[in-house]
C-alpha positions in Angstrom: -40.9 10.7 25.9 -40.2 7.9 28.1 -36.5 6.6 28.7 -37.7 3.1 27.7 -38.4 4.7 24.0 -35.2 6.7 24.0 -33.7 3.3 24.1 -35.6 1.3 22.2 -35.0 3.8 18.6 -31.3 3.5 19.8 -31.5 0.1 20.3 -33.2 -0.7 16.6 -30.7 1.7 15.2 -27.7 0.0 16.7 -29.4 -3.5 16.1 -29.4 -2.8 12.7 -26.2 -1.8 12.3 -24.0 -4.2 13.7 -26.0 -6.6 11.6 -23.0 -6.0 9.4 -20.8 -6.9 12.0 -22.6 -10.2 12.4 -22.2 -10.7 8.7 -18.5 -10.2 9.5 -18.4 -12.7 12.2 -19.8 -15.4 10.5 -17.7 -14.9 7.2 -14.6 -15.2 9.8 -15.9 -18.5 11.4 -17.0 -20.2 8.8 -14.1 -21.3 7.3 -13.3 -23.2 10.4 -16.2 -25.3 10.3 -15.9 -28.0 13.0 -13.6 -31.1 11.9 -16.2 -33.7 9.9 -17.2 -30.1 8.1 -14.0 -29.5 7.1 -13.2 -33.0 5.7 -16.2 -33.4 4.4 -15.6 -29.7 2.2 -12.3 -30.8 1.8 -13.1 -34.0 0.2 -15.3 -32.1 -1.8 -13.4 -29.2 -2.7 -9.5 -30.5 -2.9 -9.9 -33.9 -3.5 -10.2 -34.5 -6.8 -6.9 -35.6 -7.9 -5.9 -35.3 -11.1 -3.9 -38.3 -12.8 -1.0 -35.7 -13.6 0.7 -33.6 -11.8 0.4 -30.3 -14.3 -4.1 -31.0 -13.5 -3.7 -31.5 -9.6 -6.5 -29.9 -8.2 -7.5 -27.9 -11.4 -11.4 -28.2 -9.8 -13.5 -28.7 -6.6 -15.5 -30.9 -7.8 -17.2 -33.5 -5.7 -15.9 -37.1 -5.1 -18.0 -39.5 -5.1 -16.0 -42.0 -2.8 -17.3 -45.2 -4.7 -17.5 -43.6 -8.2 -13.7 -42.5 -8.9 -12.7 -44.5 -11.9 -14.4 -47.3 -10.3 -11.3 -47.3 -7.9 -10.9 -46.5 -4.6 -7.5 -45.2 -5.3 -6.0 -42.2 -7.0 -2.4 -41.9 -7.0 -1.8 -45.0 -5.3 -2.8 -43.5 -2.2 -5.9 -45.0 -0.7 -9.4 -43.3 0.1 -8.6 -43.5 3.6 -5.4 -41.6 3.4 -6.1 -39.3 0.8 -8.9 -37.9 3.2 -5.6 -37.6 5.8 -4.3 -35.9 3.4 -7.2 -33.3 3.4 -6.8 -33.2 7.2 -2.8 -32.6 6.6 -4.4 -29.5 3.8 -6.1 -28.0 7.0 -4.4 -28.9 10.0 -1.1 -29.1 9.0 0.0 -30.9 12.0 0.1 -34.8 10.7 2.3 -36.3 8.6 1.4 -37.5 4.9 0.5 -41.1 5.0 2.5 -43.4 3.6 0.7 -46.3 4.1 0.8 -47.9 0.3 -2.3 -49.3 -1.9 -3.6 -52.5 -1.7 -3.5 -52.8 -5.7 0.3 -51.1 -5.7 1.7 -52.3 -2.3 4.9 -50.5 -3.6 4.4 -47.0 -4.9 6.9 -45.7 -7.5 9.2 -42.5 -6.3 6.6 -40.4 -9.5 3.5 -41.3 -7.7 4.8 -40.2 -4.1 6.2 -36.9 -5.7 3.0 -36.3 -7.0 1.6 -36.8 -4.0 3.5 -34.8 -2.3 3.1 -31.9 -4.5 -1.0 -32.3 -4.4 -0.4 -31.7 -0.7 1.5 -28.7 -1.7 -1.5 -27.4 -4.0 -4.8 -28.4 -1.5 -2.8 -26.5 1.4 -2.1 -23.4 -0.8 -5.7 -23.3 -2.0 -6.9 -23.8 1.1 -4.8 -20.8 2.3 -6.1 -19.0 -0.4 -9.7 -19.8 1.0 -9.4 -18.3 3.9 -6.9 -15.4 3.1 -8.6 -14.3 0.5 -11.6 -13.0 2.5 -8.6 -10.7 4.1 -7.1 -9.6 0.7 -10.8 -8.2 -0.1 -10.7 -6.6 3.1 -7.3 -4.9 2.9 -8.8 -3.1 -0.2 -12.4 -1.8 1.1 -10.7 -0.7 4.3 -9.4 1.9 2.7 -12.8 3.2 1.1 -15.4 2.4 4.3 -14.9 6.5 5.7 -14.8 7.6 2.0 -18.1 6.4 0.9 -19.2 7.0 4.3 -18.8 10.7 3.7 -19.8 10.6 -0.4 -23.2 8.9 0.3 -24.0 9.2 4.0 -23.2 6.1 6.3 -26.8 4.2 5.8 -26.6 4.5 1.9 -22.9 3.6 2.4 -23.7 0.4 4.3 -26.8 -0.4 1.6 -24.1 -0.3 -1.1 -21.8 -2.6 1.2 -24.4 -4.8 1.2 -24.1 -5.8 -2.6 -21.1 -6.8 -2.4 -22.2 -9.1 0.6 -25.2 -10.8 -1.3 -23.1 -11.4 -4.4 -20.0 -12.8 -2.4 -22.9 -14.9 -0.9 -24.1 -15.9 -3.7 -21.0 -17.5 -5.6 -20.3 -19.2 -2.6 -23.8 -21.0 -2.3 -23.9 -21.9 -5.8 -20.1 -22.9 -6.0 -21.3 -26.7 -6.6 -22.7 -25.6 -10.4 -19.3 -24.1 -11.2 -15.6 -24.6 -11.0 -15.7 -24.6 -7.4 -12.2 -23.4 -6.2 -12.5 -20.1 -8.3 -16.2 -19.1 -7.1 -15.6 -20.2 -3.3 -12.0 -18.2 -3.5 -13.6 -15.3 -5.3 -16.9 -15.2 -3.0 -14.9 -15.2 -0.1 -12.9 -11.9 -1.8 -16.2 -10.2 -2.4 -17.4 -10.9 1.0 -14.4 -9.6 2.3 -14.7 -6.3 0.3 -17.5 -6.1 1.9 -16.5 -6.8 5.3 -13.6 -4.3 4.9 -15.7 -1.8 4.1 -18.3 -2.7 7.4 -14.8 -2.4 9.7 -15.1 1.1 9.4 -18.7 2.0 8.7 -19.9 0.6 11.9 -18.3 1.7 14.1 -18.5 5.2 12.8 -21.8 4.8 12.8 -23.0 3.3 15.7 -20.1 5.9 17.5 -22.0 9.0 16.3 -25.2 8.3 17.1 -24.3 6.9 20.6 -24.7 9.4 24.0 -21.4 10.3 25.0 -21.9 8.3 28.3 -23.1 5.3 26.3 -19.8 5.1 23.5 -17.9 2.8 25.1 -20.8 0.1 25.4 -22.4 0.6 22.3 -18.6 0.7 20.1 -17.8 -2.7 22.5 -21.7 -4.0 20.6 -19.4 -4.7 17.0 -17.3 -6.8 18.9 -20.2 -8.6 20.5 -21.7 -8.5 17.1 -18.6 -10.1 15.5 -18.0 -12.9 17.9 -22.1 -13.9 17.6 -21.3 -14.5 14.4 -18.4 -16.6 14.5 -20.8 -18.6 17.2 -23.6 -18.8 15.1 -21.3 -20.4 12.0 -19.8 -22.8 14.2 -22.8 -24.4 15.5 -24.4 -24.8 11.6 -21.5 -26.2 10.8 -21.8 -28.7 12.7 -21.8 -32.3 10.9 -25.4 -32.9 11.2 -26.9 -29.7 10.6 -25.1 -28.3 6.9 -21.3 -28.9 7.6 -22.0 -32.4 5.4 -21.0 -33.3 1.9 -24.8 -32.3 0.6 -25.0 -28.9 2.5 -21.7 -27.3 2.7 -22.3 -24.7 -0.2 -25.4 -24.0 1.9 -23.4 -23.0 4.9 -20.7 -20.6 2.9 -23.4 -18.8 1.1 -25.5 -18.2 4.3 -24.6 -14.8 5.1 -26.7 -14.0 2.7 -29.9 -13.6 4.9 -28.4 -11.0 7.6 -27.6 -9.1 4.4 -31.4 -8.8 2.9 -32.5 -8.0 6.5 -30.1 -5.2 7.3 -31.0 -4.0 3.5 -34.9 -3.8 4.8 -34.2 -2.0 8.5 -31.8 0.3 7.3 -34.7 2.2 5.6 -36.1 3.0 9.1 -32.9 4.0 10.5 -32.1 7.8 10.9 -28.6 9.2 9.3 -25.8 10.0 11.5 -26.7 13.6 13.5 -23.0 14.2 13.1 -22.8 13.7 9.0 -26.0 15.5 9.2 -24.7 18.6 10.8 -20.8 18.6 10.0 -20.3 17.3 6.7 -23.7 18.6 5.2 -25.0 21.8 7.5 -27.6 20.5 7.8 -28.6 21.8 11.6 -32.1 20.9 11.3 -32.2 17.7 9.7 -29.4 16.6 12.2 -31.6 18.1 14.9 -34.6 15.6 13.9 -32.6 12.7 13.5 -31.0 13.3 17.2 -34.8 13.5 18.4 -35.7 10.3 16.9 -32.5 8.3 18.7 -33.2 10.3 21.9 -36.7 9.5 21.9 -37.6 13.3 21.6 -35.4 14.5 24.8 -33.8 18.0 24.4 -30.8 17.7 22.8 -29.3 20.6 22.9 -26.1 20.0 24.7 -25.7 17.3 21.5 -25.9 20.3 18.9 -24.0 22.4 21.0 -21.3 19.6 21.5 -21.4 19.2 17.3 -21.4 22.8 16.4 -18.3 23.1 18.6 -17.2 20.0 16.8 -17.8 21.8 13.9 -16.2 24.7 14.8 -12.8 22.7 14.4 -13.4 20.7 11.7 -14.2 23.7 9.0 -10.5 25.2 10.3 -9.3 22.6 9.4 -7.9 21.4 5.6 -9.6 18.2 4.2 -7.1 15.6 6.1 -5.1 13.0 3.8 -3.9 9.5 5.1 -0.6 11.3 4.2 -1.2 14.2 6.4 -2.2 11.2 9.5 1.6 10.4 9.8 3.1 14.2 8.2 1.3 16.7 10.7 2.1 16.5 14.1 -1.3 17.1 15.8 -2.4 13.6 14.3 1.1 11.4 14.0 0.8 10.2 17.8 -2.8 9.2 17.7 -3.2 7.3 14.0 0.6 5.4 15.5 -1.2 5.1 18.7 -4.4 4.1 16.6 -2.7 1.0 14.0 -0.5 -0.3 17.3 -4.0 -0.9 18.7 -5.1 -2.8 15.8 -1.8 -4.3 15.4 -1.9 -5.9 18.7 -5.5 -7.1 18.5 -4.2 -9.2 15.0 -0.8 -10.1 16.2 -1.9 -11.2 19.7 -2.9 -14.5 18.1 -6.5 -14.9 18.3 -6.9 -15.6 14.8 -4.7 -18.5 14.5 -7.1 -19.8 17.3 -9.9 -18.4 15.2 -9.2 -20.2 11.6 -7.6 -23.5 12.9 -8.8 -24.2 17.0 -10.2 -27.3 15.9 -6.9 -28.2 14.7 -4.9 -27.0 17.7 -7.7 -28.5 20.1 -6.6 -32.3 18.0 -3.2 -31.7 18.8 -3.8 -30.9 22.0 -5.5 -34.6 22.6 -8.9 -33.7 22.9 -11.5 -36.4 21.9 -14.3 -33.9 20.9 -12.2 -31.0 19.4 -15.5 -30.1 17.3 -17.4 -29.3 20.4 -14.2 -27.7 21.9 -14.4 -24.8 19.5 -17.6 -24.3 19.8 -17.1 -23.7 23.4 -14.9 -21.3 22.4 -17.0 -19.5 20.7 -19.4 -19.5 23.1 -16.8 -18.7 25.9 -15.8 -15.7 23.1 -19.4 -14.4 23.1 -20.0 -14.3 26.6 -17.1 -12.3 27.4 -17.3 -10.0 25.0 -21.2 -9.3 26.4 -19.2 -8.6 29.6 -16.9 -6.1 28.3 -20.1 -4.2 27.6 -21.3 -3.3 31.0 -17.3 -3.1 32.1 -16.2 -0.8 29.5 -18.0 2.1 30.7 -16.7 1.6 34.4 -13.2 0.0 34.0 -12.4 2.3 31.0 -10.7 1.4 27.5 -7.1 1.4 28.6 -7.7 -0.1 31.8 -9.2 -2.9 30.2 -6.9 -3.3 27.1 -4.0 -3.9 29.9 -5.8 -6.4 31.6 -6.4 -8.3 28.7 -3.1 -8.6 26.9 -1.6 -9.2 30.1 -3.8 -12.1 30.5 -3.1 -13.3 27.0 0.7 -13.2 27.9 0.5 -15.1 30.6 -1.9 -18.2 29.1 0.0 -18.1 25.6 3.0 -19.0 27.9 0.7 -21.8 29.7 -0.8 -22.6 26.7 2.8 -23.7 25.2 3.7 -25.6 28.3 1.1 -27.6 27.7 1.3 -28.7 24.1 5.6 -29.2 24.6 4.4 -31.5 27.6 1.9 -32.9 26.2 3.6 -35.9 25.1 5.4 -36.6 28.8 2.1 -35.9 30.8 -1.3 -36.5 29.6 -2.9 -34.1 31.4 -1.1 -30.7 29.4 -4.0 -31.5 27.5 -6.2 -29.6 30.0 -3.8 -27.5 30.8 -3.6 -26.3 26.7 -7.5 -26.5 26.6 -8.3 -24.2 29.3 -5.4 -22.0 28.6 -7.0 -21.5 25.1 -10.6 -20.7 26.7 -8.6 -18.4 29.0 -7.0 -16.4 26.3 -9.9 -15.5 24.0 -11.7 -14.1 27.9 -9.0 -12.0 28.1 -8.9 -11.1 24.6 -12.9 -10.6 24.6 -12.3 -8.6 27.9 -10.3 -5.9 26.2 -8.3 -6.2 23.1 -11.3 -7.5 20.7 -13.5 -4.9 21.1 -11.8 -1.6 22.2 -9.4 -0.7 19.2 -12.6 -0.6 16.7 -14.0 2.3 18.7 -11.1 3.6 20.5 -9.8 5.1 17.1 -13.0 6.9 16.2 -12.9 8.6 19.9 -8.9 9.6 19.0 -9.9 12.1 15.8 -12.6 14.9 15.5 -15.0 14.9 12.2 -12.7 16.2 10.1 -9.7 13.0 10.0 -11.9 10.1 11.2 -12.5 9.1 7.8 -8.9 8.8 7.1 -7.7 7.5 10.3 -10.4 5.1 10.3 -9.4 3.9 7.2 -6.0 3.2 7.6 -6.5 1.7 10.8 -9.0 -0.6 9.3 -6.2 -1.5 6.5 -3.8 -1.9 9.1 -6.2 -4.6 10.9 -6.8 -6.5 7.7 -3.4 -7.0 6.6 -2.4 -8.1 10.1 -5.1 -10.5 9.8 -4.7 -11.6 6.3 -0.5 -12.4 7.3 -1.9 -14.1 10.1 -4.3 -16.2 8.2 -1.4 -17.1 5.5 1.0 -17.7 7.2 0.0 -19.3 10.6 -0.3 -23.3 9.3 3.2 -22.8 8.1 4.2 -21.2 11.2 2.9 -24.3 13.2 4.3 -26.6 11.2 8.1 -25.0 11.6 7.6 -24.2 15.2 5.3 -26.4 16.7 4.3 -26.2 20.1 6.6 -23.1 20.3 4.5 -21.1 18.2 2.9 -19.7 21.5 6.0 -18.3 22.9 6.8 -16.3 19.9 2.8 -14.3 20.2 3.4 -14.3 24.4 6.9 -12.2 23.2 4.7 -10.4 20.8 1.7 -9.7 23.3 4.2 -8.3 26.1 5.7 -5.6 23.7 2.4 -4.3 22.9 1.4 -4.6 26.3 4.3 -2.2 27.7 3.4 0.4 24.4 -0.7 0.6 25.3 1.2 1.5 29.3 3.5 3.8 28.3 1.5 5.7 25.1 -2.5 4.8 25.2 -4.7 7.7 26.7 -8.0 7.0 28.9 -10.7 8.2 26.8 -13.5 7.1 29.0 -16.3 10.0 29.2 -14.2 12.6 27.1 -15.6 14.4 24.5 -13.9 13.9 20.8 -12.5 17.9 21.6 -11.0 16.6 24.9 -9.6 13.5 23.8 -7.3 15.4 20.9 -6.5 18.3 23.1 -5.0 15.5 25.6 -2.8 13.8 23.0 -1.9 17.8 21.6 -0.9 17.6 25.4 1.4 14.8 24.9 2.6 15.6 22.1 4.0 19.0 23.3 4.9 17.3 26.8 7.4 15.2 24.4 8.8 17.6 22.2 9.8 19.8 25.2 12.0 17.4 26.2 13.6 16.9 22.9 14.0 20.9 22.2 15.9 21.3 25.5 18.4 18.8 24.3 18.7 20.3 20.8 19.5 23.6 22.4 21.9 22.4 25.1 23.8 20.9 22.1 23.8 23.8 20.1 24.9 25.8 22.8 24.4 29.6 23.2 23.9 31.7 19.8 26.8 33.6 19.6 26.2 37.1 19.2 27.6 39.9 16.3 
C-alpha cells in the first residue's frame, strides 16, 4: 500500500476522534460568548427580577424590555442599569449603578438591599453556569480509562456521546423550561461527558499512533480543543446566534459534532493495543494495525505490544491507590497531576471564561473581536506545536512555554496597574494576553494530555489517566469559581499571583519532568525506575550514616 493510504485511515481514525475533543472545546468557549452575547443571555437568563427578595431570580425567563409590568423599572433600578447589572453578573469589574429611577428619584435603603443581593444571586448562578460543566467533569474523569477497558475505547466514546446529545439538548430547549435549572444541568451533562472524552482521547488516539508520530498526533486534542473554543466564539457573535432570539441555539449546538462522531466511529478500527493486551486478541489487533498502517508490515508494532504485554500480565490490576502507594508509579502519576496542575493553574482559563471581560478593563474598544483573536491566535499556535513537538520534544517545549507565560503574566499586570496613568498599557495588556496563550499553546496546552499516557505501560494507564484527568478538572472547575471573585479582590494584581504560580511549576517540570520524545512506553518507565532508584540511594546512605555501624554480638 501506498504511504498516502497509510495516512489517510490514520488520518480518518484520528479525525474522528478528536471530534470529541472539538465537542470539548466548544462546550469550554461558549460560555464566554462575545460581550452583546453575554448581555443579551444575561438579560434573558438573570434578569427577571423578582418583586421580593426570597423570588430573586427563581427563573430565566425572558424579558421583554417594553413588556415588564408595563414599566421600564424593577426594583427601582432602571432598564439601563439593571442590564449593568448583568454586565457586573459577568465581568465583575464595574460597580453596581446607582444611578436612581426616574419614577423613584430616591430609592429606599429595602430596594438597594435587594438590589444588591439580586447581584449576589445572578453572579452565583452565573458561576454555577460555567462551573458546573467542570463539576460534571470532575466525576467522569474518573470513569473515561474504566469504561475504556469494560467496552473498548470506540463503544466507550459512543456511550460518551449520550451524555453529549442529551446535555445538548436541555440546553437548546432551555427557553420551554425553567431556564436556570436546564442550562445549569445541560452544562453538567455535557461536562460528564467531556470528563469522560479527557481521557478516552487521548488514549485512543495515543495507541493507534506510530511511535514516531505520538507526539503530533496527542498535540491533535489540543488542536482539537482550541478549534472549538474558536468555532463558539465566532457563532456567538451578536449577529449570527449570540442574540436574544438565538442564544439557546448556540448552547445546544454541540449537538451536531456529537451525531457525526456517532456515524464515523462505526468505520474506525479498535485500539491494536486493547485488542491485543487487554483481550488476546493477537489477530484481531493484527488486522486492525493493518488497516491504520495502510497494510505495511507491522511486525515490529506486535512485537513492541507483546513485550508490552509481557509486563503488563506480571503485573497486579493497578488501583488509583496503588498510583501514589507503590514506588515504581508514585514519581510518574506526581509528575503526571503537576503537569496538569500547571496547565489549570497557569491561568489560561481565567482568560478563557472572562477575556472579553479582561480585554474591557484593559480599554479596548472592540473587546468582542479581541477574544476572538485570541482564539484564533490560540488555534494557530497550537497547529504549530504539532510539527514542533516531534523535533523540540515535550519537556523542552513545556519549559519554553511556562517560561513565556511568567514573563507576559508579569507584563500583562504592568499594564492593567498602569493603565489608568498611561493610556497605552492598554496595548501593552492586549498583546501580553495574545502572547501568553502562544506560549501556553506552544507547550503547556497540549503536552500534559499525552505526556501522561507515554509515563505508564497498559496495565496503570487507565488509572493514571484517570486521576490525572480529575486532577485537571478540579483545577479547572476552582479556577472557573473562583476567578471573578479573585479579580474583584485583587484587581490588576491578579496576574502577579499566577506569574508566582507559573515560575514554581516551571522550576518542578526542570528539575523532575523526563524527555519522552521517541521512547517506547517500556523505556520511558524504566527511565523514571532510573530516577527513582538514583533518589533513594541518596536517602539510604544518609539513613545508614545515622544509624551508624551495626554493632556486632
Amino acid at each position: 500500500m501506498t504511504e498516502d493510504k497509510i495516512a489517510g485511515t490514520l488520518m480518518f481514525t484520528v479525525f474522528t476522534a478528536v471530534l470529541g475533543s472539538f465537542q470539548f472545546g466548544y462546550d469550554i468557549g461558549v460560555i464566554n460568548a462575545p460581550q452583546e452575547a453575554s448581555e443579551t443571555c444575561t438579560s434573558s437568563l438573570f434578569g427577571n427580577f423578582c418583586q421580593r427578595q426570597k423570588d430573586i431570580c427563581s427563573s430565566y425567563r425572558e424579558i421583554k424590555c417594553a413588556h415588564v409590568g408595563n414599566t421600564r423599572h424593577i426594583l427601582g433600578v432602571p432598564l439601563d442599569d439593571r442590564k449593568a447589572i448583568s454586565d457586573y453578573a459577568i465581568n465583575n469589574t464595574k460597580e453596581l449603578p446607582t444611578v436612581p429611577s426616574l419614577r423613584n428619584p430616591t430609592p429606599s435603603p429595602g430596594a438597594e438591599e435587594q438590589a444588591i443581593a439580586s447581584t449576589d444571586h445572578i453572579i452565583m448562578l452565573w458561576s454555577l453556569s460555567v462551573s458546573s460543566f467542570a463539576i460534571g467533569g470532575m466525576i467522569a474523569s474518573f470513569f473515561g480509562g474504566w469504561l475504556g477497558d469494560k467496552l473498548g475505547r470506540i463503544k466507550a466514546m459512543l456511550v460518551a456521546n449520550i451524555f453529549s446529545l442529551v446535555g445538548a439538548l436541555l440546553m437548546g430547549f432551555s427557553k420551554l423550561g425553567p431556564s436556570h435549572i436546564l442550562i445549569i444541568s445541560g452544562r453538567g451533562i455535557s461536562g460528564l461527558y467531556c470528563g469522560l472524552i479527557s481521557g478516552l482521547v487521548p488514549m485512543y488516539i495515543g495507541e493507534v499512533a506510530p511511535t514516531t508520530l505520538r507526539g503530533a498526533i496527542g498535540t491533535l486534542h489540543q488542536l482539537a480543543i482550541v478549534t472549538g473554543i474558536l468555532i463558539s466564539q465566532i457563532v456567538g457573535l451578536n449577529f449570527i446566534l449570540g442574540n436574544q432570539q438565538l442564544w439557546h441555539i448556540l448552547l445546544g449546538l454541540s449537538a451536531v459534532p456529537a451525531v457525526l462522531q456517532s456515524l464515523m466511529l462505526f468505520f474506525c478500527p479498535e485500539s491494536p493495543r486493547y485488542l491485543y493486551i487487554k483481550l488476546d486478541e493477537e489477530v484481531k489487533a493484527s488486522k486492525s494495525l493493518k488497516r491504520l498502517r495502510g497494510g505495511a508490515d507491522v511486525t515490529k508494532d506486535i512485537t513492541e505490544m507483546r513485550k508490552e504485554k509481557e509486563e503488563a500480565s506480571s503485573e497486579q490490576k493497578v488501583s488509583i491507590i496503588q498510583l501514589f502507594t507503590n514506588s515504581s508509579y508514585r514519581q510518574p502519576i506526581l509528575v503526571a497531576l503537576m503537569l496538569h496542575m500547571a496547565q489549570q493553574f497557569s491561568g489560561i482559563n481565567g482568560i478563557f471564561y472572562y477575556s472579553t471581560s479582561i480585554f474591557q478593563t484593559a480599554g479596548i474598544k472592540q473587546p468582542v473581536y479581541a477574544t476572538i483573536g485570541v482564539g484564533a491566535v490560540n488555534t494557530v499556535f497550537t497547529a504549530v506545536s504539532v510539527f514542533l513537538v516531534e523535533k523540540a520534544g515535550r519537556r523542552s517545549l513545556f519549559l519554553i512555554g511556562m517560561s513565556g507565560m511568567f514573563v507576559c503574566a508579569i507584563f500583562m499586570s504592568v499594564g492593567l496597574l498602569l493603565l489608568n496613568k498611561l493610556a497605552w498599557m492598554s496595548y501593552v495588556s492586549m498583546t501580553a494576553i495574545f502572547l501568553f496563550v502562544s506560549f501556553f499553546e506552544i507547550g503547556p496546552g497540549p503536552i500534559p494530555w499525552f505526556m501522561v499516557a507515554e509515563f505508564f505501560s497498559q496495565g496503570p494507564r487507565p488509572a493514571a489517566l484517570a486521576i490525572a484527568a480529575f486532577s485537571n478538572w478540579t483545577c479547572n472547575f476552582i479556577v472557573a469559581l473562583c476567578f471573578p471573585y479573585i479579580v474583584a479582590f485583587c484587581g490588576p494584581y491578579v496576574f502577579f499571583f499566577f506569574a508566582g504560580v507559573v515560575l514554581a511549576f516551571t522550576l518542578f517540570t526542570f528539575f523532575k519532568v523526563p524527555e519522552t520524545k521517541g521512547k517506547s512506553f517500556e523505556e520511558i518507565a524504566a527511565e523514571f525506575r532510573k530516577k527513582s532508584r538514583s533518589d533513594q540511594a541518596p536517602k539510604a546512605a544518609v539513613e545508614m550514616e545515622f544509624l551508624g555501624p551495626t554493632e556486632t554480638a
